[in-house]
N, C-alpha and C positions, 0 to 999 in steps of 0.2 A: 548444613553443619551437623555435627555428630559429639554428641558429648561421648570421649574415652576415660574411663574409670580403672585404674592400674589395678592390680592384685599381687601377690607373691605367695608360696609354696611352704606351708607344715611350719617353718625352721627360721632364725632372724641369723643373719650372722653380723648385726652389731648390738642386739641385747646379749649379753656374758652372760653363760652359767643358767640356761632358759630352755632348756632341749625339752619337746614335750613327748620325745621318743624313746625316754629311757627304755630299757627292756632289760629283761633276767629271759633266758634260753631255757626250752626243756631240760637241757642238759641239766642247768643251774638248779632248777630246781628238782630235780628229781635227785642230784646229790646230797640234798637237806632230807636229813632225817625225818624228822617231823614234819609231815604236809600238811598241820595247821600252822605251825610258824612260818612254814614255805607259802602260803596262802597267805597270811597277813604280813610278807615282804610284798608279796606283787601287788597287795593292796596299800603299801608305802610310796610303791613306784610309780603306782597307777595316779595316783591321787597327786606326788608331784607332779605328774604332768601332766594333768588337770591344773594344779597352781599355773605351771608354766605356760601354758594355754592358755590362760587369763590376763596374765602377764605378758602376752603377745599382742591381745586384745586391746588390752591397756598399750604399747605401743602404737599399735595400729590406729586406736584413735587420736591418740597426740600427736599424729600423721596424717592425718586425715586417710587413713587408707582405711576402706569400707569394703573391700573384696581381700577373702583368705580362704585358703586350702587347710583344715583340720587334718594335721595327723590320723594314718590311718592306725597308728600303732601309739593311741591313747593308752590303751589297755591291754597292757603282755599279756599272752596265751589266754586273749577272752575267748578266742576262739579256737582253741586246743581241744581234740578229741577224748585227751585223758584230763581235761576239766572240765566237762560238759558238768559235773553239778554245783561247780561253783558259781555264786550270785555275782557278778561282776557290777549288780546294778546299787542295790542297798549299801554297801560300805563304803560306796562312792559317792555317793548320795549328795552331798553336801560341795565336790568337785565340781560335781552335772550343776547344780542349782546356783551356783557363783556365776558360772559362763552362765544359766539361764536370766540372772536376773541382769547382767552386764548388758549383754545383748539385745535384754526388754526395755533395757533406757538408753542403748545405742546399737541403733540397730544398724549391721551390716548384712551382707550377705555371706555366705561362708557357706560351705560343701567340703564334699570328700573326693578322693580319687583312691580306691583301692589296689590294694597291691597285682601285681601283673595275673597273680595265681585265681583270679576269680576270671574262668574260661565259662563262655554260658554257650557256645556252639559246641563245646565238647560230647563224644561219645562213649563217657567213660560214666557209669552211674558215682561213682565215689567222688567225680572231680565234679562233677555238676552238683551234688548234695554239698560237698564244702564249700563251693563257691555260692551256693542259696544260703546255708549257712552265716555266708561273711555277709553278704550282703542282709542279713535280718538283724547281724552282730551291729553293722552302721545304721539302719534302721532306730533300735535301742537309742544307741547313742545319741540321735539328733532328737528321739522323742524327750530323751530324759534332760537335753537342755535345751528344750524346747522350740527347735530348730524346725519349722514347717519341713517338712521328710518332701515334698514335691521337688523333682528336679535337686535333685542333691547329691547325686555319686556319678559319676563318670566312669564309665567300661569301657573296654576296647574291644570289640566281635572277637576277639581267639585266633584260634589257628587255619590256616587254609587247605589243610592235608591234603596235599598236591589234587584239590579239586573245588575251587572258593563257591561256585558257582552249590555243592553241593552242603558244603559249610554253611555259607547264607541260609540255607531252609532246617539244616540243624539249630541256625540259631534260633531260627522262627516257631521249629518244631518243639526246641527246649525252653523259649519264652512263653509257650504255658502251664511248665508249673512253677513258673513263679505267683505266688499272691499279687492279686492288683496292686497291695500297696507297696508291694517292693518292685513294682514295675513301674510304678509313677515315681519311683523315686531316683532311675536310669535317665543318665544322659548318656550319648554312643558317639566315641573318638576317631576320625578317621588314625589310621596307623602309618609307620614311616617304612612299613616292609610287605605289610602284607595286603592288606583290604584298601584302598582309594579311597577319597572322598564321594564318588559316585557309588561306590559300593554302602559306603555308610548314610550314603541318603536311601538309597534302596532299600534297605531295614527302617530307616525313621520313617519313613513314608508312609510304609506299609503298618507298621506297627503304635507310630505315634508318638514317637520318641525325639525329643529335642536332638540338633546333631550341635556337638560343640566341633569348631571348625581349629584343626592344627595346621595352623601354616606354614610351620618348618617340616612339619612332617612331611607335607603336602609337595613341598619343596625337593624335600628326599628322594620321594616316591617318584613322584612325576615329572620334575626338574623345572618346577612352577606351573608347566602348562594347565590351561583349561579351568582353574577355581573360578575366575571372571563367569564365565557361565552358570555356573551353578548354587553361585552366592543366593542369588533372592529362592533356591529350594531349601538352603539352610535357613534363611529369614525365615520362611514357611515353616518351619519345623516349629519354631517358637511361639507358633500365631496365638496357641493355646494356652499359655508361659503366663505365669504373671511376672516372670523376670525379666530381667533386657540378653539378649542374645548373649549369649557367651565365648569367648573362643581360647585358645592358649596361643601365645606368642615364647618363640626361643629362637636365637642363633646359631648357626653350626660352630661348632670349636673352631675347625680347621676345614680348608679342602677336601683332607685327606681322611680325617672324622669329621666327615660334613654331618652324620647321626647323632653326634653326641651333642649337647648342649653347651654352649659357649657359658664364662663367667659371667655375661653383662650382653646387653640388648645390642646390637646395629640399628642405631637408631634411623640413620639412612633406609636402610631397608622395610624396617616398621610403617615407617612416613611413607614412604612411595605404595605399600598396601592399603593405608585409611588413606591417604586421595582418590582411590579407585573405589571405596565403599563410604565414602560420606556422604552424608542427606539420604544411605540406604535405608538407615534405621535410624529412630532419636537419640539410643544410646547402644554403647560396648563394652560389655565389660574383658578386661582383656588378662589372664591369666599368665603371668611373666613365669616361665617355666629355665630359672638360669642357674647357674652354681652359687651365682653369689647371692639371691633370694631376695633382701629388702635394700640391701647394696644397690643391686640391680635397678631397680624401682626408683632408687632416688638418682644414680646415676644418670638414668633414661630422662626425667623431670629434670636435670638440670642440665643435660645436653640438648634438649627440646628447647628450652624456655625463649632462648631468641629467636625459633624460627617463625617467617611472614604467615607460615600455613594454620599456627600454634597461634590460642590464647588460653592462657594458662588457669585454671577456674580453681586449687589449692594446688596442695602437697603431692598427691595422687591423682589428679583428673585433668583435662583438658577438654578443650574445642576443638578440631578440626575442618579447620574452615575451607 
């Protein structure tokens, strides 16, 4: 048996009026006259949604759901090259310490998943210095509420510039200058276009890096073949983990967009994957990556609940027997 522990993605779509992604555009503010009044909006914005991120939390535990994806866009233009001198961290102060003490008397697990534009095989000095950038920008954030930084951001290798084979050692090449500790804080996604799951065990392996396993991706890519084999090299990956294995689970829309991500889970198709991986590991925590986000999650809980394979252990988790 195999304890599964649901998760859902940044954004609730049954708490109202709770988005913790507000944002103001360069544009926006560069129209404001005054760039201290334009700096103390984004420190308005930032801060509600920091509230609204607590306010998720608080959902989350009246749900028993104990796995969440943090917004990676808490803090508009923290990471703007024309505000490289604004403190994003002191005037928020008080945002960061709410979720730090929420999460110090209930504790979940929570991470990030940064936006697409942080490429670390790239051979472009500007896109690899923004993208060390972003990732020291989510660093901050997990230190200041107090989020152990291990195993907490998810990346995807980058681009394959019609040669993967020489991409793979770019990434290997540009994974030293990363600081150690923003490199213990990488988990590596296989992708749904370019790099395999074999390819992204290839890098953990070598480097040491947890692989979070996507199995719709995996689906895309390869048309299911072959993850059966290679599952206990992703267990491996984690051996070092103080976490339980990780993965993302999604639906295709359609046939026709079988890439894009469906509203809500097939839960048929979930289930027939954890019967081929229970008793692999004690536990999974499993990352619902769908449109409709907490929808989803209770949807899938209460299409499960009668089946023989399922016993249901709360709101968010189960058995797979």
């Amino acid at each position: 048996m195999t304890v599964i522990r649901l998760g859902y993605v940044a954004m609730s779509t049954i708490v109202e009026h709770c988005s913790p992604s507000q944002t103001m555009t360069f544009a926006q503010f560069r129209r404001m006259k005054d760039r201290e009044a334009a700096i103390r909006k984004l420190e308005r914005i930032a801060l509600s949604n920091l509230a609204n991120c607590l306010r998720l939390l608080r959902h989350n535990l009246a749900n028993d759901i104990r796995f969440f994806r943090l917004s990676s866009r808490l803090i508009p233009l923290a990471n703007h090259e024309e505000l490289s001198d604004w403190d994003y961290i002191t005037p928020l102060e008080e945002g960061y310490k709410n979720i730090a003490s929420f999460l110090k008397e209930h504790p979940s697990r929570v991470d990030f998943h940064p936006d697409h534009f942080v490429v670390l095989n790239t051979n472009k000095k500007d896109i690899l210095k923004t993208s060390i950038q972003t990732l020291a920008m989510h660093y901050r954030m997990l230190k200041e509420m107090e989020i152990p930084p291990l195993h907490r951001c998810v990346v995807h290798i980058g681009g394959g510039y019609n040669d993967k084979e020489k991409a793979l050692e770019l990434f290997i090449h540009n994974w030293g200058f990363l600081h150690r500790h923003l490199q213990e804080m990488i988990m590596l996604e296989n992708d749904d276009t370019t790099f395999t799951l074999k390819e992204c065990l290839y890098l953990c392996e070598k480097l040491g890096i947890p692989c979070v396993f996507d199995y719709h991706h995996h689906l895309a890519h390869n048309g299911g073949a072959g993850w059966e084999d290679e599952w206990e090299r992703v267990i491996h990956t984690w051996s070092s983990s103080p976490l339980p294995i990780k993965m993302h689970i999604s639906s295709p829309k359609s046939e026709s967009e079988f890439r894009a991500h469906a509203g809500y889970i097939n839960s048929k198709m979930f289930l027939g994957f954890l019967q081929k991986v229970k008793g692999s590991v004690p536990e999974i925590d499993c990352m619902i990556e769908a449109k409709e986000k907490d929808a989803a999650l209770f949807s899938l809980m209460e299409e499960i609940r009668n089946e023989p394979s399922v016993e249901i252990i709360d709101q968010a988790s189960f058995l797979i027997k």
